[in-house]
mmCIF file of the C-alpha atoms, coordinates in Angstrom:
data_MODEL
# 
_entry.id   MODEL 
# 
loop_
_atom_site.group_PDB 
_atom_site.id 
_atom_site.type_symbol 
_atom_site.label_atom_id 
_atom_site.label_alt_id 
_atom_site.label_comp_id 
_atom_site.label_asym_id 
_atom_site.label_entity_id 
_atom_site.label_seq_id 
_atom_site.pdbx_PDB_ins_code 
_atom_site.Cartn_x 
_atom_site.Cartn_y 
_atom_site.Cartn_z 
_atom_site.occupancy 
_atom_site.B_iso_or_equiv 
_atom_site.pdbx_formal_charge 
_atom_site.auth_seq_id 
_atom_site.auth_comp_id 
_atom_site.auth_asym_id 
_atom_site.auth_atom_id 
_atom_site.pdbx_PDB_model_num 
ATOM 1   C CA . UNK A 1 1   ? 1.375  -43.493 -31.550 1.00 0.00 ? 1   UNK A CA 1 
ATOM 2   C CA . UNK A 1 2   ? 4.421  -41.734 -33.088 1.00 0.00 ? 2   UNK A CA 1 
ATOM 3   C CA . UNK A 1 3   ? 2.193  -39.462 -35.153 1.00 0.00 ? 3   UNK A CA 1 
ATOM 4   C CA . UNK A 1 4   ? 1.052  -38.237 -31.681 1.00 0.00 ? 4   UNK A CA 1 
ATOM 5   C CA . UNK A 1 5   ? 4.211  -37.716 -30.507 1.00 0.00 ? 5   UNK A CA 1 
ATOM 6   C CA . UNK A 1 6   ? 5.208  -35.985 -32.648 1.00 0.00 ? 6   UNK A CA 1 
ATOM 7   C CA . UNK A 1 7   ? 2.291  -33.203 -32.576 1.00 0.00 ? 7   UNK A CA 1 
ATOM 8   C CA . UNK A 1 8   ? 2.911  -32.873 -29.281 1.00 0.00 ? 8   UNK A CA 1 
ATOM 9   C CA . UNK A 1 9   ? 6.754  -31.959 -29.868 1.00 0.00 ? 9   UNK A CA 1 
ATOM 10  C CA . UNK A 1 10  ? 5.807  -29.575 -32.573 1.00 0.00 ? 10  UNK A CA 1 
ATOM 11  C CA . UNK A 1 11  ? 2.988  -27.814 -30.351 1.00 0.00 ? 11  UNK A CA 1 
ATOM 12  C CA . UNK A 1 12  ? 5.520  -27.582 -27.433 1.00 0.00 ? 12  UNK A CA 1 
ATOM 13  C CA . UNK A 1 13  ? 8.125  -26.131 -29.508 1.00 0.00 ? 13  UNK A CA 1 
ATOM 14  C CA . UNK A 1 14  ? 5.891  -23.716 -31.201 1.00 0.00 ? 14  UNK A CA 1 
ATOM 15  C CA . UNK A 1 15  ? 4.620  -22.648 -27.508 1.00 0.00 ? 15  UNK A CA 1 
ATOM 16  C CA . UNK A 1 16  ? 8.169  -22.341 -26.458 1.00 0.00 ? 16  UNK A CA 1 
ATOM 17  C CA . UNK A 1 17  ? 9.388  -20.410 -29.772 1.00 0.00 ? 17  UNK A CA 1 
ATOM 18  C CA . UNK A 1 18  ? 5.913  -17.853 -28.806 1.00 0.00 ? 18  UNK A CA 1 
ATOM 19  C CA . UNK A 1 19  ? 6.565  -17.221 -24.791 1.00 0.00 ? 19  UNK A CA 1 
ATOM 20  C CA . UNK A 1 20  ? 7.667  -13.894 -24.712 1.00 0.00 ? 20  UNK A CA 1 
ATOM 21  C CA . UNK A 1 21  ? 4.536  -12.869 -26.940 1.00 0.00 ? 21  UNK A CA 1 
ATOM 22  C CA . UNK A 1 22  ? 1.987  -14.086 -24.645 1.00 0.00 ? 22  UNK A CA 1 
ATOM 23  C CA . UNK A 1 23  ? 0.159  -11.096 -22.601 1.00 0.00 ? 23  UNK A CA 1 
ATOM 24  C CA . UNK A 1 24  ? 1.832  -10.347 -19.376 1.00 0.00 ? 24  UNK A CA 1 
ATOM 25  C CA . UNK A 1 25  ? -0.588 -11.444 -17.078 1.00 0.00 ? 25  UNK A CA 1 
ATOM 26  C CA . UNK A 1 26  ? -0.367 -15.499 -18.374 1.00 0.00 ? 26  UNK A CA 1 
ATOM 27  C CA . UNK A 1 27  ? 4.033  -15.201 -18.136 1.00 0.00 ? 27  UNK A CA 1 
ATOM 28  C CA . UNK A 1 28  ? 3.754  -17.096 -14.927 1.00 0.00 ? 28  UNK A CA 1 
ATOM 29  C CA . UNK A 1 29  ? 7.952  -17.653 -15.488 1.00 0.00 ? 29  UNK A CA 1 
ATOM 30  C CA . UNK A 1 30  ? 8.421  -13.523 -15.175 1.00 0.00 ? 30  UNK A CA 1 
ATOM 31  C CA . UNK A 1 31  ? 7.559  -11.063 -12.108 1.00 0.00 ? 31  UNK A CA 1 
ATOM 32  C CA . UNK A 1 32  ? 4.223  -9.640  -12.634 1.00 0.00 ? 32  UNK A CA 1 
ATOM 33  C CA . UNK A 1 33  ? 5.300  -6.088  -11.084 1.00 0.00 ? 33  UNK A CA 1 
ATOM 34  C CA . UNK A 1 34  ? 8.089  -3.331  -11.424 1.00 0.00 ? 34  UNK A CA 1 
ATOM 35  C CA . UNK A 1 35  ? 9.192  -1.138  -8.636  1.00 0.00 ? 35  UNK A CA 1 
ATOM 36  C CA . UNK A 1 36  ? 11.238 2.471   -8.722  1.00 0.00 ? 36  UNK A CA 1 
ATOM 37  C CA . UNK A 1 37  ? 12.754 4.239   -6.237  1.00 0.00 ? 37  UNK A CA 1 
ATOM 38  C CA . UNK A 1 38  ? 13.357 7.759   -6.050  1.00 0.00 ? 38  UNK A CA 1 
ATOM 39  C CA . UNK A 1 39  ? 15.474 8.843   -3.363  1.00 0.00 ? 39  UNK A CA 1 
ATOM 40  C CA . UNK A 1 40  ? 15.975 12.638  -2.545  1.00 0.00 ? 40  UNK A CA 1 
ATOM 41  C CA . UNK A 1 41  ? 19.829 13.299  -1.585  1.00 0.00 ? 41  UNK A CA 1 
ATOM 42  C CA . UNK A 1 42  ? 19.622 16.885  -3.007  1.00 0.00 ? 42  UNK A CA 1 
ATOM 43  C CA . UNK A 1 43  ? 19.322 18.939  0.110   1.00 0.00 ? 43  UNK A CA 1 
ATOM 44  C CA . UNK A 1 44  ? 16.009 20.526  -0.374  1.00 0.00 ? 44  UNK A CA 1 
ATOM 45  C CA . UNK A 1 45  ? 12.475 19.601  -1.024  1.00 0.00 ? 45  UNK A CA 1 
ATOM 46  C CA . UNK A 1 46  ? 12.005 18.557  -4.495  1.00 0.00 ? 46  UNK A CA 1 
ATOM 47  C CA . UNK A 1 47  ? 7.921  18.954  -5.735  1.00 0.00 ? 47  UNK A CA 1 
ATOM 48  C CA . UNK A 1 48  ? 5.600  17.641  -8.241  1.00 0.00 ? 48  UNK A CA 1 
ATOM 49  C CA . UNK A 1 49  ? 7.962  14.516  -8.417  1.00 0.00 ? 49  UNK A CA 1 
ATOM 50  C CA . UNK A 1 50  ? 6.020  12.175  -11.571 1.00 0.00 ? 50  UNK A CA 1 
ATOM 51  C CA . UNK A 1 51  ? 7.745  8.814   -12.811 1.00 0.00 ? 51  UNK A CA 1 
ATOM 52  C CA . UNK A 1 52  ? 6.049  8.057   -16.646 1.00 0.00 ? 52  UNK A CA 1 
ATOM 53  C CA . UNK A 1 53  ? 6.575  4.199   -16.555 1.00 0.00 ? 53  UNK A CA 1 
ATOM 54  C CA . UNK A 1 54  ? 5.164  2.226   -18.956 1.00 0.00 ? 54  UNK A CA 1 
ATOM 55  C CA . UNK A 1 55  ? 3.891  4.910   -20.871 1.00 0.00 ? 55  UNK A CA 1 
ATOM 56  C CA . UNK A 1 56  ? 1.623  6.418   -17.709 1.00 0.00 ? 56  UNK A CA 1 
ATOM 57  C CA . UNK A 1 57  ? 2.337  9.011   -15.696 1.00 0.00 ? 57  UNK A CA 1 
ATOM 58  C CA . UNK A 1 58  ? 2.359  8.661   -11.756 1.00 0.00 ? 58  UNK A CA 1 
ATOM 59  C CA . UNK A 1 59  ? 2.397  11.404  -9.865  1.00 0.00 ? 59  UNK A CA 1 
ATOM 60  C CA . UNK A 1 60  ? 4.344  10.727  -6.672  1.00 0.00 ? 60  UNK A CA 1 
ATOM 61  C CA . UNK A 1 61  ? 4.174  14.696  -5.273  1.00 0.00 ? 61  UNK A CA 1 
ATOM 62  C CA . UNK A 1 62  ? 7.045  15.950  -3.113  1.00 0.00 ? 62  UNK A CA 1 
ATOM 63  C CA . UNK A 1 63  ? 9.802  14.580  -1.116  1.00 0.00 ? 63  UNK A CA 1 
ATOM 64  C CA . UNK A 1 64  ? 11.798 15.950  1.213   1.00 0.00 ? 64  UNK A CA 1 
ATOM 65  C CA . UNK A 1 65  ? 15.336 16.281  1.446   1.00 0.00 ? 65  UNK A CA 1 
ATOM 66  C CA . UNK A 1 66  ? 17.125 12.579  2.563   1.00 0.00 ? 66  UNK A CA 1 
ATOM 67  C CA . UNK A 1 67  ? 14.040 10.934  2.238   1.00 0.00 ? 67  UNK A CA 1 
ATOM 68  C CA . UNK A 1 68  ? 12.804 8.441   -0.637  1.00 0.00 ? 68  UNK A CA 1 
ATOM 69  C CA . UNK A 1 69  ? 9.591  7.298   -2.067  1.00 0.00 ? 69  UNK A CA 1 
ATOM 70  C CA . UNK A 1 70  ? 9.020  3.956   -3.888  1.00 0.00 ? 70  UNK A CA 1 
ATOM 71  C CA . UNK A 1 71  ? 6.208  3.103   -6.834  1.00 0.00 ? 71  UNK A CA 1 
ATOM 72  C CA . UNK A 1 72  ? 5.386  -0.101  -7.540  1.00 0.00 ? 72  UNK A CA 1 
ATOM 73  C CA . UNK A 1 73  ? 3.578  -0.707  -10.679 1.00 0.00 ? 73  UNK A CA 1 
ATOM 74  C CA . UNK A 1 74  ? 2.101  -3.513  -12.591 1.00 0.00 ? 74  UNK A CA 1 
ATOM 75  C CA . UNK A 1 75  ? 4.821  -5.050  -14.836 1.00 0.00 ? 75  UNK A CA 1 
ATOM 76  C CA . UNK A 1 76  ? 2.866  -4.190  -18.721 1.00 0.00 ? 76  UNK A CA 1 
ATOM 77  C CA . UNK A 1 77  ? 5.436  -5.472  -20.723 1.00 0.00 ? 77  UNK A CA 1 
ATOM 78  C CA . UNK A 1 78  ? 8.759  -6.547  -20.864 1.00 0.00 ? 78  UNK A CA 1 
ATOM 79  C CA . UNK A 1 79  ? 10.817 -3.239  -21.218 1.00 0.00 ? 79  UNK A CA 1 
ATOM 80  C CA . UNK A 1 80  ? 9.722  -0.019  -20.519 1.00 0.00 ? 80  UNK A CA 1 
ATOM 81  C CA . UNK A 1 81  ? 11.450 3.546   -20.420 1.00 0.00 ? 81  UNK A CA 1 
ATOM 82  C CA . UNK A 1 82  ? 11.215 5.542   -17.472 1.00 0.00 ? 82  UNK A CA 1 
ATOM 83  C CA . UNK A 1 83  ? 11.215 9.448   -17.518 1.00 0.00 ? 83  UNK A CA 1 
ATOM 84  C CA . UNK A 1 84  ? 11.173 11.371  -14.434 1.00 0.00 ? 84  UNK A CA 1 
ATOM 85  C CA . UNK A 1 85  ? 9.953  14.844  -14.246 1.00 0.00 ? 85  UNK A CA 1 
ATOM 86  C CA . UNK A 1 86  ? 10.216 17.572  -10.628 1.00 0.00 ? 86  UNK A CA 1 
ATOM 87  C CA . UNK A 1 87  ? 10.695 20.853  -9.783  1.00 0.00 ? 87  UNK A CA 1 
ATOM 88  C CA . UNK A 1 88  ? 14.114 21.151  -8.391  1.00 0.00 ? 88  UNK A CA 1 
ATOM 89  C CA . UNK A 1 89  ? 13.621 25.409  -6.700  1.00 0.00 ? 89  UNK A CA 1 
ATOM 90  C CA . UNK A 1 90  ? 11.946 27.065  -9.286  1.00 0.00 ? 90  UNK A CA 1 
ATOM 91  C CA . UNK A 1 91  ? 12.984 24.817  -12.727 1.00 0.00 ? 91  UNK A CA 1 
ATOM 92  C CA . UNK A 1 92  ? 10.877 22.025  -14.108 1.00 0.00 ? 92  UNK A CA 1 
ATOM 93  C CA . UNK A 1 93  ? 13.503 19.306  -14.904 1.00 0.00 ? 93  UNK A CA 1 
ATOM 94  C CA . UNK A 1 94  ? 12.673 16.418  -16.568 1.00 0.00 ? 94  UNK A CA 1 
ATOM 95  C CA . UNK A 1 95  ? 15.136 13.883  -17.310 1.00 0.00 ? 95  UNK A CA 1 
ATOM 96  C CA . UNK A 1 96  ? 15.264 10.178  -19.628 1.00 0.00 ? 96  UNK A CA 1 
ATOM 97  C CA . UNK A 1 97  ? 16.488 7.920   -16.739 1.00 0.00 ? 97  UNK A CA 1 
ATOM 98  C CA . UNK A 1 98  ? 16.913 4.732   -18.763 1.00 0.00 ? 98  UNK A CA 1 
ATOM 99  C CA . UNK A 1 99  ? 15.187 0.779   -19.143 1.00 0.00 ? 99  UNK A CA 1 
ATOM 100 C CA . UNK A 1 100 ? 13.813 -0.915  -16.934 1.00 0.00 ? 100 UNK A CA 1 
ATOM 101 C CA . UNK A 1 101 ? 13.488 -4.542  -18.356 1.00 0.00 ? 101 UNK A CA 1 
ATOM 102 C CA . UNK A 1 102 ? 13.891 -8.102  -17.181 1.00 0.00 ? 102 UNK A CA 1 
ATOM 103 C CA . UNK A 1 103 ? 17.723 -7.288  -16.722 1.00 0.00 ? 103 UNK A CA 1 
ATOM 104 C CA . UNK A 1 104 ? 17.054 -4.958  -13.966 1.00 0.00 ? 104 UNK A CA 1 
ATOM 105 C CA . UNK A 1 105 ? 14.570 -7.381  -12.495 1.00 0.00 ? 105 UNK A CA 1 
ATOM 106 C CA . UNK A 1 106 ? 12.187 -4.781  -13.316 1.00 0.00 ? 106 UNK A CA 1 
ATOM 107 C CA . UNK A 1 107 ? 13.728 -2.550  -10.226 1.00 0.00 ? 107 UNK A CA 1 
ATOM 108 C CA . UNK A 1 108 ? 15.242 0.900   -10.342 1.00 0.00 ? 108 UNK A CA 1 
ATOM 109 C CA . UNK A 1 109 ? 17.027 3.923   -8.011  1.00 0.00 ? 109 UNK A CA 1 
ATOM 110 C CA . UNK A 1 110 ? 16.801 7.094   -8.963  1.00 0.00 ? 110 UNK A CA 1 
ATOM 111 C CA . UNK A 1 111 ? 19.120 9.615   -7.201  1.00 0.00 ? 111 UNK A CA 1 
ATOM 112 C CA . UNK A 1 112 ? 18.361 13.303  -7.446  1.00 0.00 ? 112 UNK A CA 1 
ATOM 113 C CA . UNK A 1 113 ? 21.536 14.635  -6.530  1.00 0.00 ? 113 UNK A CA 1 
ATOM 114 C CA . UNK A 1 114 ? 23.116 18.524  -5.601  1.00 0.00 ? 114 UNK A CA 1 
ATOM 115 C CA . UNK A 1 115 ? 21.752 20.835  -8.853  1.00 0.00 ? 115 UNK A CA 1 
ATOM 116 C CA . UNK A 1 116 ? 19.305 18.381  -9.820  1.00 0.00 ? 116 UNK A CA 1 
ATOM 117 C CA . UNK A 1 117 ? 21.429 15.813  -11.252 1.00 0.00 ? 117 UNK A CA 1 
ATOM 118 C CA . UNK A 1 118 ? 19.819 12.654  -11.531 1.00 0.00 ? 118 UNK A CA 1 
ATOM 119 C CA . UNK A 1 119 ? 21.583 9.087   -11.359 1.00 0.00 ? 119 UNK A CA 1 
ATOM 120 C CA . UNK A 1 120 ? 20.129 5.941   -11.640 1.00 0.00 ? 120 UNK A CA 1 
ATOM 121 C CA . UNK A 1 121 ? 20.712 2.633   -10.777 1.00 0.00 ? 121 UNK A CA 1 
ATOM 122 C CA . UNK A 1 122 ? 19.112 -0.357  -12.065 1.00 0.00 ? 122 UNK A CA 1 
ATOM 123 C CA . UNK A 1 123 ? 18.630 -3.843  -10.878 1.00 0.00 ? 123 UNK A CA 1 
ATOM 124 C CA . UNK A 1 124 ? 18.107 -4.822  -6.807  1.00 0.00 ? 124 UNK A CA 1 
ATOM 125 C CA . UNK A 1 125 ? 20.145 -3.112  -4.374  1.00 0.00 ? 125 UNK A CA 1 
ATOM 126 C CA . UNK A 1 126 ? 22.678 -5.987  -4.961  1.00 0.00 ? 126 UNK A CA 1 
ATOM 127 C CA . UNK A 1 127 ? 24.030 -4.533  -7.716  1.00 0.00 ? 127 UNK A CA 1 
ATOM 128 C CA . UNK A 1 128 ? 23.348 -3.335  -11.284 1.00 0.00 ? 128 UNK A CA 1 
ATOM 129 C CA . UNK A 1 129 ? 24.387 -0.795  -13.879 1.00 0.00 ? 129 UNK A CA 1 
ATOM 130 C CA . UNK A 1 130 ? 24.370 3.331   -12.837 1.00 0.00 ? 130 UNK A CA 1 
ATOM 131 C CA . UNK A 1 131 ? 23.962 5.592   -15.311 1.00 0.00 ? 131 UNK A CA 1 
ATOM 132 C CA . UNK A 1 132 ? 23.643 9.585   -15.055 1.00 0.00 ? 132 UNK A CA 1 
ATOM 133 C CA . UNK A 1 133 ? 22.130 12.183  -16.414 1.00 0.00 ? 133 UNK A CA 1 
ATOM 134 C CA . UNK A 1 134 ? 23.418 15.857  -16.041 1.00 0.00 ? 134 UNK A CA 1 
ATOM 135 C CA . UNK A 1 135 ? 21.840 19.610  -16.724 1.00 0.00 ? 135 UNK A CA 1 
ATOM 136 C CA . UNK A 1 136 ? 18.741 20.982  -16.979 1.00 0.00 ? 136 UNK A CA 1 
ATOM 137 C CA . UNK A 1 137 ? 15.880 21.283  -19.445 1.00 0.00 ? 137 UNK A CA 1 
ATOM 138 C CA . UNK A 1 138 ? 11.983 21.888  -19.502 1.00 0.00 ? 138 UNK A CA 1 
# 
């Protein structure tokens, strides 16, 4: 009886050592789905707005000025980069926003500012960190 006791320990100890390696879809414990924001406080139209999350682009297409549009994606993994790229008048600007991970609840806000500076902020709209990311590139 002990003998079986104690495979059961060892097999519930090696499940709970292995959790965060199990696929995505069988982490019952974790939200299954991510969710970004991107909200348009610039003052002007911004166009061919895409959000790569989790490695795939998704094209979200324009927004106008003081409005906001939210994608909600399958959660993949447990941390993903997200990279947002839109034409801010006549530059492309494409800009590393930061993690989204379980730290952030898998939830982010992404400001595109005056001059198309983007800030971010991650987490629920409780609270969470801000980061920002200045200039322009293509």
């Amino acid at each position: 009886m002990k003998k079986e006791y104690l495979v059961l320990v060892l097999f519930v100890l090696f499940v709970w050592s292995s959790r965060d390696k199990l696929p995505t879809e069988f982490q019952f414990w974790k939200k299954s789905s991510a969710g970004v924001t991107v909200q348009n406080n610039s003052g002007q139209d911004v166009t061919d707005v895409s959000l790569v999350v989790y490695s795939n682009p998704n094209f979200l297409g324009a927004i106008k000025k003081d409005t906001s549009k939210t994608l909600a994606v399958k959660r993949l993994r447990d941390h993903s980069d997200v990279v947002i790229r839109f034409k801010y008048g006549g530059d492309t600007i494409e800009r590393y926003v930061g993690p989204i991970d379980e730290d952030s609840d898998y939830q982010m806000t992404i400001s595109v500012n005056f001059a198309g500076v983007v800030t971010a902020q991650t987490g629920s709209a409780a609270g969470g960190k801000e980061e920002e990311s200045t200039g322009k590139s293509q």
